[in-house]
Every structure is written in structure tokens, then in C-alpha cells.
C-alpha positions in Angstrom: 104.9 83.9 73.6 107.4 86.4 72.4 110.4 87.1 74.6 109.9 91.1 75.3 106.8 90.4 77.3 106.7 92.5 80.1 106.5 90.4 83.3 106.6 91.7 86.9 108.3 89.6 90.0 106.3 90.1 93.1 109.1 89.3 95.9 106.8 88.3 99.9 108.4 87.7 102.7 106.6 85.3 105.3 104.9 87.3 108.0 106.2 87.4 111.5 107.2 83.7 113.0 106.8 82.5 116.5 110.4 81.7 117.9 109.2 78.5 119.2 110.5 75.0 120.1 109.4 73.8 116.5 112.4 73.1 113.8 112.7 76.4 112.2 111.1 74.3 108.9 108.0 74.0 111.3 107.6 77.5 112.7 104.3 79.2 112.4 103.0 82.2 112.3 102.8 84.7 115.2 99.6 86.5 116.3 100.8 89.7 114.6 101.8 87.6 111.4 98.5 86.2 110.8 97.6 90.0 110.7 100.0 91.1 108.2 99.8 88.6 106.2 95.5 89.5 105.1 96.9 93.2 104.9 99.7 92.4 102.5 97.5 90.6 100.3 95.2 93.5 100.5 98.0 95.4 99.3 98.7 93.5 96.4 95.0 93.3 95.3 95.2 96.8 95.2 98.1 96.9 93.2 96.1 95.3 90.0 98.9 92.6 89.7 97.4 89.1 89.4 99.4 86.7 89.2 99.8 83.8 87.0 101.7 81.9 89.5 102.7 81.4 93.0 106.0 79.6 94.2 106.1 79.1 97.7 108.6 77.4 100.0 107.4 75.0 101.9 107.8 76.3 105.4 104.8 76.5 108.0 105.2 80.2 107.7 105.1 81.1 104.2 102.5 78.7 103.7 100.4 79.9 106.8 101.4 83.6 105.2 100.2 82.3 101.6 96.8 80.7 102.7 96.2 83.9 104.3 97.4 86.5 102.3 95.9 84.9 99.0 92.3 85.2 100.4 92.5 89.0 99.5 93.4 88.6 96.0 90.5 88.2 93.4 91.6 85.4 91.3 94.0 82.3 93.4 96.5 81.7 91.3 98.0 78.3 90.7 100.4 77.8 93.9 103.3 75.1 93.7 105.3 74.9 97.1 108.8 74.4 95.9 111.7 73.3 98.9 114.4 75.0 97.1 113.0 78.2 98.4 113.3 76.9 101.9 117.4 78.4 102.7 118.1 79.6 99.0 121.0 81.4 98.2 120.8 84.0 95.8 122.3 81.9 92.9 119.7 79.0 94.0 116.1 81.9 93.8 118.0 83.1 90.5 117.7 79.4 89.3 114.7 79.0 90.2 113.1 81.9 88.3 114.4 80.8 85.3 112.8 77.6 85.0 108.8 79.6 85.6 107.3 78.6 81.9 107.2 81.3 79.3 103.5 82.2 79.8 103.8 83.3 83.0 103.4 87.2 83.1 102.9 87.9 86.6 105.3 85.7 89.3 105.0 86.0 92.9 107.4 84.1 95.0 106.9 83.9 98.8 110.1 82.9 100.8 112.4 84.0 103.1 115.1 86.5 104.1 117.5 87.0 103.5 117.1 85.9 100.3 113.8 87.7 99.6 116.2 91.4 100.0 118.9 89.8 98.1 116.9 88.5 95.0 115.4 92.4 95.2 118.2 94.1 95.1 120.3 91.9 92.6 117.3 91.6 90.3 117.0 95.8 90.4 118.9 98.0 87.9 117.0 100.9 88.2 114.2 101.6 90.3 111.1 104.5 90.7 111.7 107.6 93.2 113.1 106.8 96.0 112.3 102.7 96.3 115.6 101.3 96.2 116.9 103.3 99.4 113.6 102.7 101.1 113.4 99.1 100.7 117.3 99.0 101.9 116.7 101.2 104.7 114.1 98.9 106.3 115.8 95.6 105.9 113.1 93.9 103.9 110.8 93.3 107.0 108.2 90.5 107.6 105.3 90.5 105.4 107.2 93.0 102.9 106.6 92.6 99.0 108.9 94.4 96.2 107.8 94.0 92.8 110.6 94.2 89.8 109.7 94.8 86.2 111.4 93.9 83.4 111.2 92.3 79.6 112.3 89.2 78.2 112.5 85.7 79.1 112.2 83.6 82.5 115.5 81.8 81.7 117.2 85.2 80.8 116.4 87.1 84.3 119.7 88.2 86.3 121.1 90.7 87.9 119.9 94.0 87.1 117.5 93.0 84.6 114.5 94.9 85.7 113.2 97.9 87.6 111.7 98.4 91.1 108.3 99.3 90.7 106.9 98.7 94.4 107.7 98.2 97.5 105.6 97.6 100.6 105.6 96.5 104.3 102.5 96.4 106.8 105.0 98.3 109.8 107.3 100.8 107.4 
């Protein structure tokens, strides 16, 4: 597959967790989370982007947020749930991107925050209108989802490689 593909990064943060006794590995979803998380997937199904592949931490939450969310989309994609998303740093998401195999196009990657906002904002370079203060204005909030364009090769993404195309939360 030739290098100047155009690919798209679709960033999701988990929807809204309980703050409950559990290990924060083991927290699920709260009752407004398992509502956002159908909606977001709405969302994206509307968008036309279907993706090739899903990376998802491993967390009760973004797997809950996943199972949910994914239900909305026409086509599941194929879903590998990968513990280096779990508590990534920036460096560690960036890594992680660049080993996703040449023919994916489309990548969606549901984790957590703050490295979801992070990964956004380092991966933009430019960005449409006015999504780039928007999606820093409001924090990256549960359930959110940017998506970031760009050309070239997995093992080639960095920082400001590619352009803000979308941005979307269920409350903002």
C-alpha cells in the first residue's frame, strides 16, 4: 500500500465511570455512560468513517464504552484490547500508533484521558474552523471523539502530522 494513503485517527474517550470501590483498572460504566457511549457511536456512524481497526485498552470502561458504542456502527471492525493504552503517556499512544499495519486506513483508538486530549492535540498541525479551540475549551470530556487526518505511514505519525477534522462530545 503506498505511503501517501490518507488515513484518519478516530481518538474516544471511555464514557462516564462510576467512582466506585473497584481498582480504577476495574471501574465500570456509570448510568449516564452507558448512555453516551450508544450516542457516540451514533455519531461516528454518521460520520461515514469505518474503521479498519479498533485498539482498546483494557479497562472495564473502555471496553463497556466499546461493546456499546460499536453496536451503532455498520460494519464491527476487528477490536484488539491492547494494556499499553491503559495509563499511556503520550510518547507510549505515539508508539503504539506506529506499529497499526500499513493497510489500515481508518484507526480508532479508545482509551483514556488524559492521554486521549494529549495524542489530539500533539497529533494536530492544523485543524478546520474553529476545532482546535473547541476541543481545548472542553477538556476532552467523557465519551468525546476527535478525528485527525493525515498522509503517510503508521510508523511516520508524530506530532503535527495531520489535521483536525472532527470533534464531538455527547454534553458540549
Amino acid at each position: 500500500m503506498s505511503v501517501d494513503v490518507p488515513r484518519r485517527i478516530v481518538l474516544f474517550r471511555h464514557a462516564k465511570a462510576e467512582w466506585a470501590q473497584e481498582s480504577d483498572h476495574e471501574r465500570p460504566l456509570a448510568e449516564r455512560g452507558r448512555k453516551d457511549a450508544p450516542a457516540a457511536g451514533l455519531w461516528l456512524a454518521g460520520t461515514g468513517i469505518d474503521p479498519d481497526l479498533t485498539l482498546c485498552s483494557t479497562a472495564v470502561r473502555t471496553r463497556e464504552t466499546w461493546k456499546l458504542a460499536v453496536q451503532e456502527l455498520p460494519r464491527r471492525p476487528r477490536t484488539v484490547y491492547d494494556e499499553r493504552l491503559y495509563e499511556a503517556s503520550l510518547g507510549e499512544l505515539i508508539a503504539v500508533l506506529n506499529e497499526t499495519p500499513e493497510e489500515v486506513e481508518d484507526l480508532l483508538v479508545v482509551g483514556h484521558n488524559p492521554g486521549m486530549h494529549a495524542l489530539a492535540d500533539a497529533l494536530t498541525g492544523e485543524a478546520e474552523g474553529d476545532l482546535l479551540p473547541r476541543m481545548n475549551r472542553s477538556g476532552f470530556p467523557t465519551a468525546a471523539m476527535a478525528v485527525v487526518s493525515f498522509s503517510g505511514a503508521w510508523k511516520n505519525v508524530e506530532h503535527n502530522i495531520g489535521r483536525l477534522v472532527a470533534f464531538w462530545a455527547p454534553h458540549a
